[in-house]
Biopython code that builds the backbone (N, CA, C, O; Angstrom):
import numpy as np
from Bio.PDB.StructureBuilder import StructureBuilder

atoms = [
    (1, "UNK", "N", (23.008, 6.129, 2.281)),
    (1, "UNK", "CA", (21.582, 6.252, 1.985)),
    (1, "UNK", "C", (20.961, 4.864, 1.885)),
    (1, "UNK", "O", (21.384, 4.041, 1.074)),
    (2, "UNK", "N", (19.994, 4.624, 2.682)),
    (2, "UNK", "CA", (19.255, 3.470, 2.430)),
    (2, "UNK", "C", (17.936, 3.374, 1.085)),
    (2, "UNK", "O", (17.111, 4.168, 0.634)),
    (3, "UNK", "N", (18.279, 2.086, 0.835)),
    (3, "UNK", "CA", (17.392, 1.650, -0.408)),
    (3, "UNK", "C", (16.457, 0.698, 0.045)),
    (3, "UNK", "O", (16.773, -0.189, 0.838)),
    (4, "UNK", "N", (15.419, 0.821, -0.375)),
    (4, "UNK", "CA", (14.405, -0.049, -0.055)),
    (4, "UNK", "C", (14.434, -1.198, -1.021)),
    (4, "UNK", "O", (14.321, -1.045, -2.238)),
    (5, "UNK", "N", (14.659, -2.861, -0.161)),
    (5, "UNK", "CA", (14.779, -4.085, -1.366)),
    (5, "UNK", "C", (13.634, -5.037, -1.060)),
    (5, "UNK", "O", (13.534, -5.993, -1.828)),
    (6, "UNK", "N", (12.453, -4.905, 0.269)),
    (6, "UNK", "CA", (12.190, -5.579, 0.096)),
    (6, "UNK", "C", (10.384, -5.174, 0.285)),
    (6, "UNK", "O", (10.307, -4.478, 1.298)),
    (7, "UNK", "N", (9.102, -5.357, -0.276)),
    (7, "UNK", "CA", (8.203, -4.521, 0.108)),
    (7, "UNK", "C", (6.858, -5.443, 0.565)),
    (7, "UNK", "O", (6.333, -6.258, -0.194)),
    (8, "UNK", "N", (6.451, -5.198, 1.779)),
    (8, "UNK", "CA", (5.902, -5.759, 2.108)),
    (8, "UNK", "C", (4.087, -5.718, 1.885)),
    (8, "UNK", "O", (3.414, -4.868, 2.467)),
    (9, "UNK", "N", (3.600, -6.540, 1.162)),
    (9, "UNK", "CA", (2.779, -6.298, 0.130)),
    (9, "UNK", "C", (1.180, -5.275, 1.033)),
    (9, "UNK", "O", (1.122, -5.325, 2.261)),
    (10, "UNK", "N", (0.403, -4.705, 0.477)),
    (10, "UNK", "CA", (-0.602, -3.719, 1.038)),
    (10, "UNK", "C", (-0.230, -2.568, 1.719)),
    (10, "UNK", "O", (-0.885, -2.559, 2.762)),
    (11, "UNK", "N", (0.145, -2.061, 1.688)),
    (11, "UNK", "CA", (0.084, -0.889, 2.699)),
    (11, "UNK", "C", (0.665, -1.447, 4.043)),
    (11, "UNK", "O", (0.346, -2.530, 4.534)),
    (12, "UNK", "N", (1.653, -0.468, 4.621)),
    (12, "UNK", "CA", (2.350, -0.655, 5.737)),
    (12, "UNK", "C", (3.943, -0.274, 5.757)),
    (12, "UNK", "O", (4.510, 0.813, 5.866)),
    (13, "UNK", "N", (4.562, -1.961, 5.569)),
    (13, "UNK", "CA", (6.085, -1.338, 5.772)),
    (13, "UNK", "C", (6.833, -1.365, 4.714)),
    (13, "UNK", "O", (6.246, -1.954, 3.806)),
    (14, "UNK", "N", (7.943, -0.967, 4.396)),
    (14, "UNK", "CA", (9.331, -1.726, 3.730)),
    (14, "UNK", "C", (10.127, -1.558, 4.462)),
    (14, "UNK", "O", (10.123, -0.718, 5.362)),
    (15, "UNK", "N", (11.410, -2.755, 4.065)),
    (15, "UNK", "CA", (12.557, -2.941, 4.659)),
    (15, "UNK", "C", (13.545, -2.661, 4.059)),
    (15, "UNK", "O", (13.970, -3.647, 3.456)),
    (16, "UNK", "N", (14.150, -1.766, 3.917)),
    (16, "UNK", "CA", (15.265, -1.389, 3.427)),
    (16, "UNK", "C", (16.655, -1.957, 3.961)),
    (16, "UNK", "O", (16.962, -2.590, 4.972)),
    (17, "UNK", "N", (17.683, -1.257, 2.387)),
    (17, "UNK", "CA", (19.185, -2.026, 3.355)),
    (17, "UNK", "C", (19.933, -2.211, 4.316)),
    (17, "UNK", "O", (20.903, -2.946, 4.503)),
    (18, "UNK", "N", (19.154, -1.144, 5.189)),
    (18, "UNK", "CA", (20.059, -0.359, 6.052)),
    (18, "UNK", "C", (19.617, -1.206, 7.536)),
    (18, "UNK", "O", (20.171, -1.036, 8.623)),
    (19, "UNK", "N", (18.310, -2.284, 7.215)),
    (19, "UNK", "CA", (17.951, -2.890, 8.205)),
    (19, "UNK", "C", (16.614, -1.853, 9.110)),
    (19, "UNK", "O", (16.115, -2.056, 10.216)),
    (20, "UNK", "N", (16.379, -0.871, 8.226)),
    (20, "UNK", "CA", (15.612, 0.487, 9.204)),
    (20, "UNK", "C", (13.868, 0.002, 8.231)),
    (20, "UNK", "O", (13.488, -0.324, 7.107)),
    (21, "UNK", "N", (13.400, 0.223, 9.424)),
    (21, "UNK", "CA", (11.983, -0.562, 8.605)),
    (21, "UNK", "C", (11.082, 1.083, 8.361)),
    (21, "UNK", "O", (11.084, 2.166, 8.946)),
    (22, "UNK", "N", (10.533, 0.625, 7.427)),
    (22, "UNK", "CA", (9.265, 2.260, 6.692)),
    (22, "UNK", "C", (7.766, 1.973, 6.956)),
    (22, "UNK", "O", (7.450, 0.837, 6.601)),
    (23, "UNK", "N", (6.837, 2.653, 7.446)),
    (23, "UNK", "CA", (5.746, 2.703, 7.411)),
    (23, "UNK", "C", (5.298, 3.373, 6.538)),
    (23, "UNK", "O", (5.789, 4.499, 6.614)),
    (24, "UNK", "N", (4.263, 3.234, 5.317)),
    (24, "UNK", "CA", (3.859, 3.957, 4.587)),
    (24, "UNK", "C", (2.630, 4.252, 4.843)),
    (24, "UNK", "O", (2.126, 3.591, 5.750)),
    (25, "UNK", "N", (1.747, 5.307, 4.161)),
    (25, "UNK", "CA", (0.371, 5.548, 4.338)),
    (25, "UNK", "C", (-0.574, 4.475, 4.139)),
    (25, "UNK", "O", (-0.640, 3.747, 3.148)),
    (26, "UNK", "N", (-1.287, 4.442, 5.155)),
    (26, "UNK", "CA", (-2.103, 2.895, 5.229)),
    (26, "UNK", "C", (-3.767, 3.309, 5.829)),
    (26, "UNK", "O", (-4.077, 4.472, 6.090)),
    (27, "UNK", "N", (-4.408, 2.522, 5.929)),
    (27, "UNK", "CA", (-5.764, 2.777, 6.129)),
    (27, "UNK", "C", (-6.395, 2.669, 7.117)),
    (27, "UNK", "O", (-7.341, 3.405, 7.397)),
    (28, "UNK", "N", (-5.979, 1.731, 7.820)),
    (28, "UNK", "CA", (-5.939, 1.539, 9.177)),
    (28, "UNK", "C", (-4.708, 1.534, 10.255)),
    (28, "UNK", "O", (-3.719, 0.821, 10.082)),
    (29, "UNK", "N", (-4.855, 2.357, 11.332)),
    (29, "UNK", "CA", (-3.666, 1.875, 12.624)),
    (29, "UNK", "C", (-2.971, 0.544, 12.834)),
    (29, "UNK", "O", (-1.793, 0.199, 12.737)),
    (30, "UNK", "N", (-4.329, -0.226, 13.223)),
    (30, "UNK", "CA", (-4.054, -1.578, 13.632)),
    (30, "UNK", "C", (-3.171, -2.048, 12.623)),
    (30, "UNK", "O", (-2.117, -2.437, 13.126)),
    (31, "UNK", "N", (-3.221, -2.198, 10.923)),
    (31, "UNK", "CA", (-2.469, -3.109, 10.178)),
    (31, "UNK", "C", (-1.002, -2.273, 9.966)),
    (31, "UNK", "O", (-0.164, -3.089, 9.582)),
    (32, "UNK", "N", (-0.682, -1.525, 10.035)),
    (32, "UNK", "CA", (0.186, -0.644, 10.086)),
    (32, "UNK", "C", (1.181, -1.574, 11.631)),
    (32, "UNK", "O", (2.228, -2.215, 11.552)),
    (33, "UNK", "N", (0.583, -1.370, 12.501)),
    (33, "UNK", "CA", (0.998, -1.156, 13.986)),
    (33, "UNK", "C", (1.292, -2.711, 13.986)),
    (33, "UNK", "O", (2.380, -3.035, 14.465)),
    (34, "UNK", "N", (0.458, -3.730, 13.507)),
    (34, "UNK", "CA", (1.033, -5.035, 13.208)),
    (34, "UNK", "C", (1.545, -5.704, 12.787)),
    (34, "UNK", "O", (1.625, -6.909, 13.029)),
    (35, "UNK", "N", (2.411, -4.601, 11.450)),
    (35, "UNK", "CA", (2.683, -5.170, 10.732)),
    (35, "UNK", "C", (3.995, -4.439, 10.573)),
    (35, "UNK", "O", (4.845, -4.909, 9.818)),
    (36, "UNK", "N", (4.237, -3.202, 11.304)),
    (36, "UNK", "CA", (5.591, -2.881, 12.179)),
    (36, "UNK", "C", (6.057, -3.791, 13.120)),
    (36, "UNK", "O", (7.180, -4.290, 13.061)),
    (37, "UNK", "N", (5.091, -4.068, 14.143)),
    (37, "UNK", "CA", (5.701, -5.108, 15.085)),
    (37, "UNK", "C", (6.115, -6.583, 14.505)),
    (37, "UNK", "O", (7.146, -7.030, 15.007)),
    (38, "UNK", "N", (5.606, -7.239, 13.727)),
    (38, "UNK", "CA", (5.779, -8.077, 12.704)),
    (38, "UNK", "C", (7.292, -8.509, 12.506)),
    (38, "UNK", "O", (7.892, -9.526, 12.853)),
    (39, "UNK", "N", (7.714, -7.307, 11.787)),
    (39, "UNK", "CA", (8.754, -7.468, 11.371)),
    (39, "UNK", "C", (10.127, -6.470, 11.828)),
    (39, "UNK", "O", (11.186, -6.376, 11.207)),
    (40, "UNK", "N", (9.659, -5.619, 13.386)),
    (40, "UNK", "CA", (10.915, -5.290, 14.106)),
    (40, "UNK", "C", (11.143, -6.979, 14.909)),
    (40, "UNK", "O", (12.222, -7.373, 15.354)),
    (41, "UNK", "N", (10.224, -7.536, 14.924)),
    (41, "UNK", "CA", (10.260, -8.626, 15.560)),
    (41, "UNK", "C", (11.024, -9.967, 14.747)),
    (41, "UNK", "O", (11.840, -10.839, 15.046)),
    (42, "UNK", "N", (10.434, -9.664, 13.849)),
    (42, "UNK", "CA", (11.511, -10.778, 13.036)),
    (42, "UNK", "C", (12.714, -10.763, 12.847)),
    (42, "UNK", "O", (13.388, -11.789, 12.751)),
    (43, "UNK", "N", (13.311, -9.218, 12.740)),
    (43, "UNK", "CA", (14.196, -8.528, 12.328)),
    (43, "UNK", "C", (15.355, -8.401, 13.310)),
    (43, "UNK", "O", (16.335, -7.730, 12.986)),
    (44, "UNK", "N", (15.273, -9.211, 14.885)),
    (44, "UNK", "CA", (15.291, -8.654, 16.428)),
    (44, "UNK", "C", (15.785, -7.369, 16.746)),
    (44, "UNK", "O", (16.827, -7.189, 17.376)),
    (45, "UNK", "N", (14.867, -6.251, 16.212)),
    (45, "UNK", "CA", (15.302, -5.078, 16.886)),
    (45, "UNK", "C", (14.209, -4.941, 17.483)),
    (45, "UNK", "O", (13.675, -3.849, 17.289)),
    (46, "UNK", "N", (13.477, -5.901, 18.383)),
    (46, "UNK", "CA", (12.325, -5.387, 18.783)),
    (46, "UNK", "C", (13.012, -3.979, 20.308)),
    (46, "UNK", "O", (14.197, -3.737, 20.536)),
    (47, "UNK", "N", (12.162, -3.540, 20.816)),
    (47, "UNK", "CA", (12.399, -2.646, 21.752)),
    (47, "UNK", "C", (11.089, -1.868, 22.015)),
    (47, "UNK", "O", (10.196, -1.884, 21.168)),
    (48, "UNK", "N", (10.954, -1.163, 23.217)),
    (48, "UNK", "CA", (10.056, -0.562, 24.066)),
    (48, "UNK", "C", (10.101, 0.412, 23.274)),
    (48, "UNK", "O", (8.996, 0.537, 22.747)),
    (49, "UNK", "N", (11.064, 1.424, 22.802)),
    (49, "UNK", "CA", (11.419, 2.227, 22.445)),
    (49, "UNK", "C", (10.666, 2.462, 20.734)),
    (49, "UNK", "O", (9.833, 3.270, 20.324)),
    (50, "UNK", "N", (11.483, 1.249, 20.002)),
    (50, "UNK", "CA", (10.290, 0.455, 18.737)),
    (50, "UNK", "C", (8.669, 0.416, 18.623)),
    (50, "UNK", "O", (7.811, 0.716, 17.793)),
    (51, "UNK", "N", (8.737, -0.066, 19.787)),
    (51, "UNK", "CA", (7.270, -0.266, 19.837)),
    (51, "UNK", "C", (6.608, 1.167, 19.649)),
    (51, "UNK", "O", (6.013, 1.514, 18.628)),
    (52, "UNK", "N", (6.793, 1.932, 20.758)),
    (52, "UNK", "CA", (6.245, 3.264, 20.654)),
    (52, "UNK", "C", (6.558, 4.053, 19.313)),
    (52, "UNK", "O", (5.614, 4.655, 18.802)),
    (53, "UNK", "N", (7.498, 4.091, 18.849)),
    (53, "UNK", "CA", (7.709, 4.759, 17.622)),
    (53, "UNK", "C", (7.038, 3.887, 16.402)),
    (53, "UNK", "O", (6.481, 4.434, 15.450)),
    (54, "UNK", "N", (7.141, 2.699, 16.522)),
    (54, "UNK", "CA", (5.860, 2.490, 15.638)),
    (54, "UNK", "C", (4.351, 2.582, 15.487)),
    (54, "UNK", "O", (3.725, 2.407, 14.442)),
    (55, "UNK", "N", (3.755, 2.945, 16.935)),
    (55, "UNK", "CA", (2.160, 3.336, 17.071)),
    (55, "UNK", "C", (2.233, 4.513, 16.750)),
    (55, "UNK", "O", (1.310, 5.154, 16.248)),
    (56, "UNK", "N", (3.726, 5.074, 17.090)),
    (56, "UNK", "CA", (3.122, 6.589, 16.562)),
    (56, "UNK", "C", (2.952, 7.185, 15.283)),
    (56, "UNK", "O", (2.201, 8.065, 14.864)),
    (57, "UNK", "N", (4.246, 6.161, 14.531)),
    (57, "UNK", "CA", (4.006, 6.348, 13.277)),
    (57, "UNK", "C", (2.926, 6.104, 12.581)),
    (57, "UNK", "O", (2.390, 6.769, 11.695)),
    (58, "UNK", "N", (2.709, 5.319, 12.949)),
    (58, "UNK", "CA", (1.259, 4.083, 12.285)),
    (58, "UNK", "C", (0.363, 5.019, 12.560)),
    (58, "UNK", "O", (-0.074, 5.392, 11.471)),
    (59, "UNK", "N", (-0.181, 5.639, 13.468)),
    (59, "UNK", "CA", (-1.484, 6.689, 13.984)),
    (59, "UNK", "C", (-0.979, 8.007, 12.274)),
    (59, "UNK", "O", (-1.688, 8.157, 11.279)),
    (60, "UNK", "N", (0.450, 8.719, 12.556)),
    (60, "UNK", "CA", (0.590, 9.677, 11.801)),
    (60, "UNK", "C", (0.322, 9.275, 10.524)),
    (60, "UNK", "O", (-0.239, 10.071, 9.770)),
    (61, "UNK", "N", (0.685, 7.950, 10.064)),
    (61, "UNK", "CA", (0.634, 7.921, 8.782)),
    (61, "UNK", "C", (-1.120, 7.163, 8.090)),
    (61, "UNK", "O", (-1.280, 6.754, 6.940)),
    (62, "UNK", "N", (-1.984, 7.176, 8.981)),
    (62, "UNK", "CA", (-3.025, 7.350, 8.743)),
    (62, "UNK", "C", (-3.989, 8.524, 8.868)),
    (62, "UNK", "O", (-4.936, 8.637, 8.088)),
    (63, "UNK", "N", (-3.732, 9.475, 9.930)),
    (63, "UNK", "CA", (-4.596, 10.373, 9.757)),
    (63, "UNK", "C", (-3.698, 11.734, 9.216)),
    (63, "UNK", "O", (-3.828, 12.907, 9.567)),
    (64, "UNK", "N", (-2.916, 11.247, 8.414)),
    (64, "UNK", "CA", (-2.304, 12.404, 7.236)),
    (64, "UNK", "C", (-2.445, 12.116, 5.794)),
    (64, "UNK", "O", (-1.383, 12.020, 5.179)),
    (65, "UNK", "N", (-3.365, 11.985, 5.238)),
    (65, "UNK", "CA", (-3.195, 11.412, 3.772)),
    (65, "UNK", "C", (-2.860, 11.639, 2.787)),
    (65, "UNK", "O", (-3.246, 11.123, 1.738)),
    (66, "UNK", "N", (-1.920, 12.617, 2.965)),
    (66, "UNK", "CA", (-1.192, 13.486, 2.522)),
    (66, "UNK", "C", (0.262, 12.606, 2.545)),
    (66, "UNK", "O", (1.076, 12.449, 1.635)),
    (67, "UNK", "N", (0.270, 12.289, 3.406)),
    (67, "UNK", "CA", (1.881, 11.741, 3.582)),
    (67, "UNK", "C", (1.985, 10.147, 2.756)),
    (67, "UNK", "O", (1.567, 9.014, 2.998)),
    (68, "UNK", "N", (2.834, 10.837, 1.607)),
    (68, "UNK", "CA", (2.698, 9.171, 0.943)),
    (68, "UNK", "C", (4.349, 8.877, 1.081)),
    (68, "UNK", "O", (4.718, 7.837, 0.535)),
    (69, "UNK", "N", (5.308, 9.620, 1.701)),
    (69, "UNK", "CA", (6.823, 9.707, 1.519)),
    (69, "UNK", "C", (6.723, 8.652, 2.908)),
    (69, "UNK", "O", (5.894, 8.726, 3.815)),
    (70, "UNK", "N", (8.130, 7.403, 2.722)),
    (70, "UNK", "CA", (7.910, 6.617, 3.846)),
    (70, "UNK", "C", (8.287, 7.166, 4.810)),
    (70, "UNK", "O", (9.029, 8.146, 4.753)),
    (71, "UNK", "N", (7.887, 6.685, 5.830)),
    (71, "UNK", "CA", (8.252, 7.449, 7.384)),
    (71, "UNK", "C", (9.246, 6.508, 7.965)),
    (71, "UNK", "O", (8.825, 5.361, 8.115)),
    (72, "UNK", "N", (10.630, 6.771, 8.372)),
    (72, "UNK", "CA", (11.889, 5.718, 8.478)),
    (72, "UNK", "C", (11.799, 5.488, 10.574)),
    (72, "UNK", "O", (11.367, 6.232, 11.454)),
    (73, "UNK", "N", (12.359, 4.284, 10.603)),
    (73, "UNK", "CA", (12.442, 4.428, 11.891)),
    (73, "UNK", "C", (13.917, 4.766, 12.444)),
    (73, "UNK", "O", (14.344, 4.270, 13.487)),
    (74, "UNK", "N", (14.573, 5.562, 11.730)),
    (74, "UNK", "CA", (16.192, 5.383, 12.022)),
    (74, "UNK", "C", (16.582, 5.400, 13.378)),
    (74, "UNK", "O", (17.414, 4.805, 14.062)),
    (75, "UNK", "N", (15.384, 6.611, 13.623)),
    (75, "UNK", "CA", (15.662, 6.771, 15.555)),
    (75, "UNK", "C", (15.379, 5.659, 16.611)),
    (75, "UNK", "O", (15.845, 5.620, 17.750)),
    (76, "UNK", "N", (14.705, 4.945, 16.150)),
    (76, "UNK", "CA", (14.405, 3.842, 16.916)),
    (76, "UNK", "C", (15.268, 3.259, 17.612)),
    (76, "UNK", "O", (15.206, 3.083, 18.829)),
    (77, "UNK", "N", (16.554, 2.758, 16.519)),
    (77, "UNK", "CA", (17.214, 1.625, 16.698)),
    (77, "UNK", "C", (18.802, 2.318, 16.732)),
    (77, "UNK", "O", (19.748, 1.545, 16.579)),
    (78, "UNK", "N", (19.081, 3.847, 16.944)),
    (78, "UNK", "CA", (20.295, 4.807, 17.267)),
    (78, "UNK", "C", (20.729, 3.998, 18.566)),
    (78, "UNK", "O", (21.698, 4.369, 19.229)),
]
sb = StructureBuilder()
sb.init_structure("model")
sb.init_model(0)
sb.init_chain("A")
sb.init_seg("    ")
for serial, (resi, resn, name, xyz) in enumerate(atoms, 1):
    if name == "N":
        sb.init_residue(resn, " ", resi, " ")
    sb.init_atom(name, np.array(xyz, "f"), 0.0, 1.0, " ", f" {name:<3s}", serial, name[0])
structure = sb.get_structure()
């Protein structure tokens, strides 16, 4: 089970142990979507594959505001 150690401040991601990055409910796409790429990029798991699963997340986890549970990218990086 991954734990989240490190949180990246406003709305957007955390990075947990497991190296699997979280999008949380955020307010806008764009800071979400930049701030995924951000840090798959720092992280080098960037990928095509990444990329897309983070716009999509980033879109879901704004127009659900409902969803405050983080959204994991585990599949991304399988």
């Amino acid at each position: 089970m991954c734990v989240s150690r490190a949180r990246v401040p406003r709305c957007g991601l955390l990075n947990d142990a497991c190296g699997c990055v979280q999008v949380l409910h955020c307010q806008e796409v764009g800071t979400a979507r930049s701030r995924a790429v951000k840090v798959l990029r720092l992280e080098g798991q960037w990928s095509e594959a990444a990329r897309n699963e983070a716009q999509a997340l980033a879109t879901i986890s704004v127009h659900n505001p409902d969803l405050h549970q983080h959204v994991r990218f585990h599949e991304a990086f399988q």
